[in-house]
N, C-alpha and C positions, 0 to 999 in steps of 0.2 A: 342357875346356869348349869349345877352338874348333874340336873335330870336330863340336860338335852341330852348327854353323853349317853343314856339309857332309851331314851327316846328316837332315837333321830336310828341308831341300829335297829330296834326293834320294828321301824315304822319301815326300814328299807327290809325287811325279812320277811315282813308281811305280807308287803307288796310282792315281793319273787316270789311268797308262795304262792299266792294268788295269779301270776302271771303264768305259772307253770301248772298250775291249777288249771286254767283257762286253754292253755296249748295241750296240756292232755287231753282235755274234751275234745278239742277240733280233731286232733288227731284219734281218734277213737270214734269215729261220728256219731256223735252226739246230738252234734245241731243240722242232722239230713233231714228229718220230717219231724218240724217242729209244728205242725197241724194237723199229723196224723193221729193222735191220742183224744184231740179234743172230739174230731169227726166220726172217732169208732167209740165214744160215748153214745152219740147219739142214735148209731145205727142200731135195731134190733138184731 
C-alpha cells in the first residue's frame, strides 16, 4: 500500500503534463491542416 503513495502522485503529474502538453498544441495550431503534409508528399 505505500507504493500507492508514490503512484497515484506521479500518475496525477503525468496526466497534467500531458494535458498541458495537449493545450499547448491547440493553442499554437498544431491541429489546422492535419492533411496538408500527407497531400504535398504526393504532389510533384
Amino acid at each position: 500500500m505505500s507504493i500507492l503513495v508514490i503512484l497515484v502522485p506521479a500518475a496525477l503529474f503525468l496526466g497534467l503534463l500531458g494535458l498541458l502538453a495537449f493545450f499547448w498544441c491547440v493553442r499554437t495550431n498544431q491541429f489546422e491542416d492535419l492533411e496538408g503534409a500527407a497531400r504535398r508528399i504526393l504532389e510533384d
